[in-house]
C-alpha positions as CSV (number, residue, x, y, z in Angstrom):
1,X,-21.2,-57.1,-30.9
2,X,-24.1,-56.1,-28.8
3,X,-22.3,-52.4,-29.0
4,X,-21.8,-52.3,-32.8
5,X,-25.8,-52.3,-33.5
6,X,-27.1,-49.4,-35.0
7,X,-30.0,-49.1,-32.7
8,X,-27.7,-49.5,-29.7
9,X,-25.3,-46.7,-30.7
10,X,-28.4,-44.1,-31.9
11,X,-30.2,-44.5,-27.8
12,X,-26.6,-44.1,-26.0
13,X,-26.3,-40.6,-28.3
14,X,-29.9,-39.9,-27.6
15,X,-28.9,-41.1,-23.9
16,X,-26.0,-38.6,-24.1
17,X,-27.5,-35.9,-26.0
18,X,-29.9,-35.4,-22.9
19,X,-27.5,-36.0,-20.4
20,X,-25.9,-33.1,-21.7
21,X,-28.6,-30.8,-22.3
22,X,-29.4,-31.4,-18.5
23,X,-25.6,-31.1,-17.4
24,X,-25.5,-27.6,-19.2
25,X,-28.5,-26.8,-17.6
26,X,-27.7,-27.3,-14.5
27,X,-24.4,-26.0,-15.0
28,X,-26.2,-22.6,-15.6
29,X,-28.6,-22.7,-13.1
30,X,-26.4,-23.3,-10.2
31,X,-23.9,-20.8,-11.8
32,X,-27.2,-18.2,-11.9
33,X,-28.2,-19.2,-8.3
34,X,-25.0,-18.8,-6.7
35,X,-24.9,-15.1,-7.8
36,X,-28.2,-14.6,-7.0
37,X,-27.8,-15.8,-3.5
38,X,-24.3,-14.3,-2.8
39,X,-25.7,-10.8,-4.1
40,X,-28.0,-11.1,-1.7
41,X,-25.9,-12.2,1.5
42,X,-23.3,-9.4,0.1
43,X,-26.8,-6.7,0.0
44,X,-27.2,-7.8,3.9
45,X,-23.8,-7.3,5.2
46,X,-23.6,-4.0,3.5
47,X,-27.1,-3.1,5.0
48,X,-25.5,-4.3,8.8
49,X,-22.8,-2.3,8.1
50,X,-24.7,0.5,7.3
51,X,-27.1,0.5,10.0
52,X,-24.0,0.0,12.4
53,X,-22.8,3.1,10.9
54,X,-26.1,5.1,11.4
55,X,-26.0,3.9,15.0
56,X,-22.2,5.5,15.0
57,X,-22.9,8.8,13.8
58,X,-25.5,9.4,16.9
59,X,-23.9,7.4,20.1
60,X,-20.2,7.3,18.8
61,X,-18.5,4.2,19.2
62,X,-20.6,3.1,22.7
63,X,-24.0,3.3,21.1
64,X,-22.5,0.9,18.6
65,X,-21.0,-1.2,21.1
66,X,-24.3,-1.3,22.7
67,X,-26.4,-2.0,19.7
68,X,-24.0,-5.1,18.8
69,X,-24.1,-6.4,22.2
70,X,-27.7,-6.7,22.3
71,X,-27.9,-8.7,18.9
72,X,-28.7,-12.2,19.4
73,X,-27.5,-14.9,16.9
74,X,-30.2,-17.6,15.8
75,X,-29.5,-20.3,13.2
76,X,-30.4,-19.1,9.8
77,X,-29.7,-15.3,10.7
78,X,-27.9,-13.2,7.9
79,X,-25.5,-11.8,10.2
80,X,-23.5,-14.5,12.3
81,X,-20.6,-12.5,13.4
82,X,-19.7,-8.1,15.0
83,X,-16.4,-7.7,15.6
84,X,-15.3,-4.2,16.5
85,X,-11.2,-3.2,16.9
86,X,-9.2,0.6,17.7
87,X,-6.9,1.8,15.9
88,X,-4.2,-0.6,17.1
89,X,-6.2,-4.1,16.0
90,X,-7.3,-4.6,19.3
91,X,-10.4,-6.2,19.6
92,X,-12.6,-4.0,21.9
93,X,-15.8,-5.6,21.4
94,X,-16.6,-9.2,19.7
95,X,-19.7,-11.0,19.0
96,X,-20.4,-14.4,17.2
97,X,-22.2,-17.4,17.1
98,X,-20.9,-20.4,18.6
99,X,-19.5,-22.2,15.4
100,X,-17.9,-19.1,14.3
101,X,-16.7,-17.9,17.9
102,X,-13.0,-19.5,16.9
103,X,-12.4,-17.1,14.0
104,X,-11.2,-14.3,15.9
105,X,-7.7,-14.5,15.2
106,X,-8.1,-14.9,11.6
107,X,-10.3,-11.6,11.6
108,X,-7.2,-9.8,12.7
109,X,-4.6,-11.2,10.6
110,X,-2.9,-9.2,8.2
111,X,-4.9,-6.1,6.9
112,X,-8.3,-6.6,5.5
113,X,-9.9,-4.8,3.1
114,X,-12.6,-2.1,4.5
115,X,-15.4,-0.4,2.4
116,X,-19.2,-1.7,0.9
117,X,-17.6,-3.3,-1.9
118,X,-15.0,-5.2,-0.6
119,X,-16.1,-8.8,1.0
120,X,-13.5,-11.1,2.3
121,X,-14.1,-14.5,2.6
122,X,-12.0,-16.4,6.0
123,X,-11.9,-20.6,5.7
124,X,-10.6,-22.4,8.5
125,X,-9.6,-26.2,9.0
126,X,-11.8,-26.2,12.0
127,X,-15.0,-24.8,10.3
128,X,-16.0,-26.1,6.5
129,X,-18.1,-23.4,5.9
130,X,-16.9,-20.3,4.2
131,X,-17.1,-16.8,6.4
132,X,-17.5,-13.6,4.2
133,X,-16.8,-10.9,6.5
134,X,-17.3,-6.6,5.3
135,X,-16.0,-3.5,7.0
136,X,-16.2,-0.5,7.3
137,X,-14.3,2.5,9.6
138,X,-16.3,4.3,11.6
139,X,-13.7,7.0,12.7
140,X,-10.9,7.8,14.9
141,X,-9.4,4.5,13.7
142,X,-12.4,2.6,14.8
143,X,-13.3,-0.7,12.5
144,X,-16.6,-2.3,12.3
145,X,-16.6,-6.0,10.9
146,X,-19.8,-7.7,10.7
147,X,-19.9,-11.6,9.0
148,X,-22.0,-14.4,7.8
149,X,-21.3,-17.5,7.0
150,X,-22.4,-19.7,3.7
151,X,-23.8,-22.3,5.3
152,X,-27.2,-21.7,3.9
153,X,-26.1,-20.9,0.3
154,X,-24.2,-24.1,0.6
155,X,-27.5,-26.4,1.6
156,X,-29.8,-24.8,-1.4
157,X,-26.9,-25.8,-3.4
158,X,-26.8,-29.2,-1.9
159,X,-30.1,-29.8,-2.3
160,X,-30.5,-28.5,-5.7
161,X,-27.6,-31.1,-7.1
162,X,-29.6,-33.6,-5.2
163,X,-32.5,-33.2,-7.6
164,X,-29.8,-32.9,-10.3
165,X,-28.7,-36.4,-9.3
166,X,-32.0,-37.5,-9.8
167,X,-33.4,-35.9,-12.2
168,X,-30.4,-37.1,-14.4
169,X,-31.5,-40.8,-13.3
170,X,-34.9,-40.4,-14.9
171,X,-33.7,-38.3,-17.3
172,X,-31.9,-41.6,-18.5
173,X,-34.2,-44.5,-18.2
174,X,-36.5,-42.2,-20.1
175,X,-34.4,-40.8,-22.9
176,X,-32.7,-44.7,-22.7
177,X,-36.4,-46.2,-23.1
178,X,-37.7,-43.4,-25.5
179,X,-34.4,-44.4,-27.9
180,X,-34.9,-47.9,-27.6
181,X,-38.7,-46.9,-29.2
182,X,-38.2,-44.4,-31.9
183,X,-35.0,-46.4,-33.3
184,X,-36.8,-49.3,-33.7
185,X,-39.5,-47.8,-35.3
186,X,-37.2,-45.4,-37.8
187,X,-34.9,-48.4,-38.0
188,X,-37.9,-50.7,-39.2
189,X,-37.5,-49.8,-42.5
190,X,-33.9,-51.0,-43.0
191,X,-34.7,-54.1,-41.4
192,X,-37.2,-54.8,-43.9
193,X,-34.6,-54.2,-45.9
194,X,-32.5,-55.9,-44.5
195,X,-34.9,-58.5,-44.9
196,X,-35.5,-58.9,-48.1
197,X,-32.1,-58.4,-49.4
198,X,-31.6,-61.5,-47.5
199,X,-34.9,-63.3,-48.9
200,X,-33.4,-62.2,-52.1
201,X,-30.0,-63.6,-51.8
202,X,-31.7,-66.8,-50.4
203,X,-34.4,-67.5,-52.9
204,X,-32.9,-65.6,-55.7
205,X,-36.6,-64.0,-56.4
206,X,-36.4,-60.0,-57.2
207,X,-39.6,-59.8,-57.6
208,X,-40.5,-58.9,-54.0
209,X,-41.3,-54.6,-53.4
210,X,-40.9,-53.1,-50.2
211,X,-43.7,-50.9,-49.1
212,X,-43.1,-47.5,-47.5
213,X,-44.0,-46.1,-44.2
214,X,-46.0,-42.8,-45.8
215,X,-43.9,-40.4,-43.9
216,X,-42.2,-39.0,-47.2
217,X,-39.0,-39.0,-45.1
218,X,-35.5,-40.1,-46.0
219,X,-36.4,-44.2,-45.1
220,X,-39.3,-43.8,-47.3
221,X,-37.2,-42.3,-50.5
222,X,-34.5,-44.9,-49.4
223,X,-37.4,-47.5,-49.7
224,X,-38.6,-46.0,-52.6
225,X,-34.8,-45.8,-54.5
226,X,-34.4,-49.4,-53.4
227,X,-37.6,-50.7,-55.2
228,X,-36.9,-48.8,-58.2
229,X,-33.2,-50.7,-58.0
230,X,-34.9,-54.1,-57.7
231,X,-37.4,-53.1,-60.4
232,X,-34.1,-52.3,-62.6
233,X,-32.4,-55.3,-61.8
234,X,-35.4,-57.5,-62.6
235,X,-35.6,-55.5,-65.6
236,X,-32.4,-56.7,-66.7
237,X,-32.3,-59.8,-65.4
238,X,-35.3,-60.8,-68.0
239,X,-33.3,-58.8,-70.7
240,X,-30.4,-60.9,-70.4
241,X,-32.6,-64.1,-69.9
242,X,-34.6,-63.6,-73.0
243,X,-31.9,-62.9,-75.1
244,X,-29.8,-65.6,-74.1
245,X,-32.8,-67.9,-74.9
246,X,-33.1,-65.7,-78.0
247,X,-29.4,-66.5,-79.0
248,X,-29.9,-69.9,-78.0
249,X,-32.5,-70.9,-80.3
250,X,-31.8,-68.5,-83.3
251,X,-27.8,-69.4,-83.1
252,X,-28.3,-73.2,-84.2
253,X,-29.9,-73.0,-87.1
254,X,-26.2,-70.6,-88.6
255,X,-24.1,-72.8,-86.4
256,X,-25.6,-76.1,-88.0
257,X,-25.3,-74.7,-91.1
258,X,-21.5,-74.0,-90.7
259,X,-21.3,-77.2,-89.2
260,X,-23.1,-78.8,-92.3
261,X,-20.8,-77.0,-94.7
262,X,-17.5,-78.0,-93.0
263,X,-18.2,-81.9,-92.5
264,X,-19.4,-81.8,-96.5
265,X,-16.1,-80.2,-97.0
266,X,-14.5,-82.6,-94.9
267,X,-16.6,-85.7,-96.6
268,X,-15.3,-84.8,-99.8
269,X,-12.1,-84.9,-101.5
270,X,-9.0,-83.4,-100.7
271,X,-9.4,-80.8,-103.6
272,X,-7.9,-76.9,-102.3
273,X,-10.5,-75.5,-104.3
274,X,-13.3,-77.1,-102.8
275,X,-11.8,-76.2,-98.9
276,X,-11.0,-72.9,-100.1
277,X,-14.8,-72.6,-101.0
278,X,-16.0,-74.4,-97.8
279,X,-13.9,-71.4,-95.9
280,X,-15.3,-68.5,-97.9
281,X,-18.9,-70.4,-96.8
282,X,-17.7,-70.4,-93.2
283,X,-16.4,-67.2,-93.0
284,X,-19.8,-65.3,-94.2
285,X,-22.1,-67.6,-92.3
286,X,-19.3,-66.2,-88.9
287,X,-19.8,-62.9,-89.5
288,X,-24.0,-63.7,-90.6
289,X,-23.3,-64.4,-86.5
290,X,-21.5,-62.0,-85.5
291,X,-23.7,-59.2,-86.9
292,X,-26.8,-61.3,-85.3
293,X,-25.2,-61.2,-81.7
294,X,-23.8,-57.4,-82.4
295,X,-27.9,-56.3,-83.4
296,X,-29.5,-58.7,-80.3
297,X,-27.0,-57.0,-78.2
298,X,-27.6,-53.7,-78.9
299,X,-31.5,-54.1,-78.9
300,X,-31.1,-55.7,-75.6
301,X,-29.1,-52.3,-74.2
302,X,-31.4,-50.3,-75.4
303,X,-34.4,-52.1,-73.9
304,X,-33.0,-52.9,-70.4
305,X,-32.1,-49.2,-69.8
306,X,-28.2,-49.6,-70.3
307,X,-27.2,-48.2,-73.5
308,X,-25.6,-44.8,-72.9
309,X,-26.6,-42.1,-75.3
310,X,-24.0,-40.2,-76.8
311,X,-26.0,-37.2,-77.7
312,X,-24.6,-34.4,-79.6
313,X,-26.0,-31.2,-81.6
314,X,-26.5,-32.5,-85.4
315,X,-28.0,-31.4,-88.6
316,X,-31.2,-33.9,-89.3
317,X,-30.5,-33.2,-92.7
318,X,-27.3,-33.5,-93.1
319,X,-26.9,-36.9,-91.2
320,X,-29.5,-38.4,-93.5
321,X,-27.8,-37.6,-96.7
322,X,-24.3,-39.1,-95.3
323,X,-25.9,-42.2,-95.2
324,X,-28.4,-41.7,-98.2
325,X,-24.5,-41.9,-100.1
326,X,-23.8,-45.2,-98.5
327,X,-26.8,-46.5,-100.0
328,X,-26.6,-44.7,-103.7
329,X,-24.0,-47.1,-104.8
330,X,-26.1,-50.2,-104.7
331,X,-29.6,-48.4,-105.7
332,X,-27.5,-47.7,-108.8
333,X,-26.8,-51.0,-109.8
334,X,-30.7,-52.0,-109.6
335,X,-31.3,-48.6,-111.1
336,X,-33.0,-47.3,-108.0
337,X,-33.5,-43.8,-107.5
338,X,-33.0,-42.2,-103.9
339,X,-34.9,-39.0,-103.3
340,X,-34.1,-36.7,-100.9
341,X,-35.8,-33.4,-99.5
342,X,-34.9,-31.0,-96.4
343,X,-36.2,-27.6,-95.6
344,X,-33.8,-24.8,-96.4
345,X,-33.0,-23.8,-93.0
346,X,-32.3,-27.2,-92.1
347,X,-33.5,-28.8,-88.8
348,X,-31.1,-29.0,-85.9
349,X,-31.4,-32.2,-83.7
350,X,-29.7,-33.6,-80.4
351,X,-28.8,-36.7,-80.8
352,X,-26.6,-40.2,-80.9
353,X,-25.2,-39.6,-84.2
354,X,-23.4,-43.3,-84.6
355,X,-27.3,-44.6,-83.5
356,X,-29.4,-42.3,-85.9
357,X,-27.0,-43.2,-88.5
358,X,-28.7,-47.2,-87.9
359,X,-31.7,-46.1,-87.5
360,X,-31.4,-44.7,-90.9
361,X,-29.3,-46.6,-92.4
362,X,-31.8,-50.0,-91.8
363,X,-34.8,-48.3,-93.5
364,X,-32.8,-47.3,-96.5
365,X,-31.3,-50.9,-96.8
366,X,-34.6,-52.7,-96.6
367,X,-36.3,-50.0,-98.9
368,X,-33.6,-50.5,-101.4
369,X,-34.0,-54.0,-100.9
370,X,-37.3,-55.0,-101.0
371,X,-37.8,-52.1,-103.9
372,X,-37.7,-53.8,-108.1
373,X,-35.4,-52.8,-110.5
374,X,-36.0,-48.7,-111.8
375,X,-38.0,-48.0,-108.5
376,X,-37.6,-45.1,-106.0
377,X,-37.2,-44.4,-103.1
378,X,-38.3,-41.5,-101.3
379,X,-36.3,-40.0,-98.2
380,X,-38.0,-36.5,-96.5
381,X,-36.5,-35.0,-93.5
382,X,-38.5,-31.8,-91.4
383,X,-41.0,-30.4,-88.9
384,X,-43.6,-32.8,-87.8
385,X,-45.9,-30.4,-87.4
386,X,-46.4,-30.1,-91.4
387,X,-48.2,-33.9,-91.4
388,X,-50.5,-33.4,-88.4
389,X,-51.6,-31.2,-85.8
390,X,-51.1,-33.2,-83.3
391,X,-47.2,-34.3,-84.4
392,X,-46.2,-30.7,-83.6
393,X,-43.5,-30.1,-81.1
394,X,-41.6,-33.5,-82.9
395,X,-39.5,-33.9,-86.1
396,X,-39.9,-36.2,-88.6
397,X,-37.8,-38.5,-91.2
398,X,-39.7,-40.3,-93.9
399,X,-38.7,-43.2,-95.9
400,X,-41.0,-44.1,-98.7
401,X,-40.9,-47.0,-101.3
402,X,-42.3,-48.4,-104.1
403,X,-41.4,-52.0,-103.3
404,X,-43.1,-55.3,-102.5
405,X,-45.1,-53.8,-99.3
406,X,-46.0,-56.1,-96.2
407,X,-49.4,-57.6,-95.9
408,X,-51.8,-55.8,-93.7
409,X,-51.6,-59.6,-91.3
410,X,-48.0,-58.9,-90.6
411,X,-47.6,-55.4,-90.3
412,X,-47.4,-55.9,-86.9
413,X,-45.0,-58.4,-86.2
414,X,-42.5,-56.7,-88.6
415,X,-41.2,-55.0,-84.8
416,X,-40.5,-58.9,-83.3
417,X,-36.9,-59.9,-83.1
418,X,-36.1,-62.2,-85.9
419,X,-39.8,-61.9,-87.1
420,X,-39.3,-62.5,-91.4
421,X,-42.1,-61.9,-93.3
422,X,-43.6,-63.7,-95.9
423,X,-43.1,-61.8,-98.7
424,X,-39.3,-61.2,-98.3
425,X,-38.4,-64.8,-100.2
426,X,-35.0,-65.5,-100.5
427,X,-33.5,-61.8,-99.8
428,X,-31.1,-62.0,-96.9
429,X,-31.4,-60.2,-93.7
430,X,-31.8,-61.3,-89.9
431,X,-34.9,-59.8,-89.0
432,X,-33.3,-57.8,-86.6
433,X,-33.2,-54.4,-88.2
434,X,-36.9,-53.3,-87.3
435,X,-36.5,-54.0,-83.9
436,X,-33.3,-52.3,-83.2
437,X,-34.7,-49.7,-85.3
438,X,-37.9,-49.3,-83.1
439,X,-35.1,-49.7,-79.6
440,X,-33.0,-46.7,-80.8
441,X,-35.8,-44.4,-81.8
442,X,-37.5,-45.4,-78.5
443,X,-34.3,-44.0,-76.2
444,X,-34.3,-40.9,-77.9
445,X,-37.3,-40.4,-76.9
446,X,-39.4,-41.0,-80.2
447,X,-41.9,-43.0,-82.1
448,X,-41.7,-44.8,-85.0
449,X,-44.4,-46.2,-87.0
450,X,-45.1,-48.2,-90.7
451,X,-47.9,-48.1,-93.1
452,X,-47.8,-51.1,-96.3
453,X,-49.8,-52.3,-98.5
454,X,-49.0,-55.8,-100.2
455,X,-47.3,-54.5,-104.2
456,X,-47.6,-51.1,-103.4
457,X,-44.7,-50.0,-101.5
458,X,-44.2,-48.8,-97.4
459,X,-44.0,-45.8,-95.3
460,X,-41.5,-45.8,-92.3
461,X,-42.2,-42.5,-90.3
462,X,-39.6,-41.7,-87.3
463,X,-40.7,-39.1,-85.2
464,X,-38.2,-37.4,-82.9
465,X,-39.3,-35.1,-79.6
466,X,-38.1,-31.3,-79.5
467,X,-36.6,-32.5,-76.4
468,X,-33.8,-33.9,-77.5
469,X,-33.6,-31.4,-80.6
């Protein structure tokens, strides 16, 4: 378990990571070193060799003789071993430090290379340092072998993986001490995470934020994206509250009213007519329901952020007269007349097209509604930039009537869910129209606004951003 923690696994990869690092390192160093040094012991032989050789070319072979015989060997000396042979591998003259005195035989066996670049290296069970050993003829079958041993290269070596050793000891208690900090501290924002997912899930309150470190790093955008997640979710959470309570209370008074019509039905006598009546009753106070839950539904998508847009390229112009036709039918009847304008060139929009077709269809059905008999209606689709100055950049639909108005008091309410004015007496309608009419022209982006007076008609004005024309 201990293992499996986050901060545990990030400090043994820190850990790691440096242990590496220093194991390459060192790797190259020592690699580097060894060259260096051998370069160097292989630049003395040669330089024995050829002062040997020098010493040759004057006194012959006894001047060299001589010269080796006088050498003395002390610890630490580049050159550790003269050996001098005839033509027939016979040693006629050999010189060597104690520790190396037993290599004799091994210099003669078999035939070893002779020239400056050629170094052979002689190990033996009795001695466990390495012997590199040049030669060189002198003439007349003469061979001159001088040696030294690796002893020296051996103990820089020894002492440099020494300091390795414990340099990679500190170099883990540090790099194991410096994870253990800087986890904790870039894994402090996902424990307060952590930590108040758990508050969350405990106390069921979303309302708590997390703050942010003020690094503008990855936690802090994590931190950030979280917040916005719990501020979406509390969003919806009181979207789906309120309009449960909304369904709640606005449900009983359609539900008591089938109810009422039923046990009337029930009360009475057993006549088919009179059940056949009771039915029709129930079935248009069901689907009074249904179209009440359908409307609160889709005001509540829009609001909470859920509804998905389904926006396509569309003719303003040309979506507003398909549903203007829905609506001639029953204008007819009350002789109402439905005026309609559009500039020539039409005006090309982005949008829902099943959505603008409600937005659109609500104003015409309340302005035919709420309009007397031989009134008009007046329906105007273009730039916005032809009201005002400051509606440019947007377009506009227009729907003007002639019918009762709404008084100046409730003009602002008419947006409220359920919210029936005064002045609408027995007409039917949910009072849900406005506000889904307000949600849908909100997602796109837009405004919409009203202007009434009581008796003298109203102007419905949605105006729609060039962003999402």
């Amino acid at each position: 378990m201990f293992l499996k923690r986050i901060n545990v696994k990030l400090t043994i990869v820190l850990v790691a990571t440096f242990l590496l690092g220093a194991s390459v390192l060192y790797a190259l160093t020592v690699f580097s070193l060894v060259r260096s040094l051998q370069q160097e012991d292989h630049n003395a032989l040669r330089a024995h060799l050829l002062r040997y050789w020098a010493r040759y070319e004057v006194g012959g072979v006894h001047a060299v003789t001589r010269q080796a015989e006088s050498e003395r060997f002390l610890p630490g000396d580049s050159l550790r071993l003269i050996r001098i042979t005839d033509s027939d591998n016979v040693t006629r003259m050999f010189r060597a430090s104690d520790e190396f005195a037993p290599v004799e035989r091994e210099l003669g066996a078999g035939e070893r290379p002779h020239g400056l670049d050629d170094i052979a290296v002689i190990q033996t069970d009795e001695h466990p340092v390495a012997i590199e050993v040049a030669a060189l003829r002198l003439g007349n079958g003469v061979v001159l072998q001088v040696g030294a041993g690796t002893e020296n290269r051996m103990r820089l070596l020894g002492v440099v993986s020494r300091n390795f050793a414990v340099s990679a000891v500190l170099i883990v208690i540090v790099s194991a001490l410096a994870g253990v900090v800087l986890t904790a501290r870039m894994l402090r924002p996902l424990e307060r995470l952590n930590s108040a997912v758990r508050s969350i899930i405990g106390t069921g309150k979303i309302s708590e934020r997390i703050e942010t470190q003020g690094g503008g790093d990855e936690l802090d955008a994590l931190t950030v994206a979280f917040n916005e997640m719990l501020q979406r979710i509390e969003t919806l959470v009181q979207g789906i509250k309120g309009t449960l309570d909304i369904v709640a209370h606005d449900l009983r008074t359609p539900l008591t009213r089938l109810r009422g019509i039923a046990e009337v039905a029930l009360r009475g006598p057993a006549e088919p007519e009179r059940y056949r009546e009771a039915l029709s009753d129930c079935l248009e106070e069901s689907e009074q329901i249904i179209r009440m839950l359908n409307a609160i539904m889709d005001i509540s998508e829009v609001e909470s952020g859920v509804l998905t847009l389904d926006r396509r390229p569309n003719d303003l112009g040309s979506l507003v007269e398909d549903v203007i036709e829905l609506y001639r039918y029953p204008a007819e009847e009350r002789s109402i007349v439905i005026g309609f304008s559009v500039p020539p060139s039409g005006i090309q929009v982005t949008v829902d097209t099943a959505r603008m077709r409600q937005v659109v269809g609500n104003l015409l059905d309340n302005a035919v509604k709420y309009s007397p008999a031989g009134g008009t209606v007046q329906v105007r689709v273009g730039d916005a930039g032809e009201l005002a100055a400051e509606y440019g950049g947007q377009v506009f639909i227009e729907v003007v009537d002639d019918g009762i108005g709404i008084p100046e008091t409730e003009l602002p309410h008419i947006w409220e869910r359920l919210y029936r004015g005064s002045t609408v007496g027995e007409t039917s309608g949910l009072g849900l129209g406005l506000s889904l009419v307000q949600a849908i022209v909100a997602a796109h982006g837009g405004t919409v606004t009203a202007e009434s007076r009581t008796q003298k008609g109203s102007r419905f004005l949605v105006l729609l951003p060039h962003s999402t024309a």
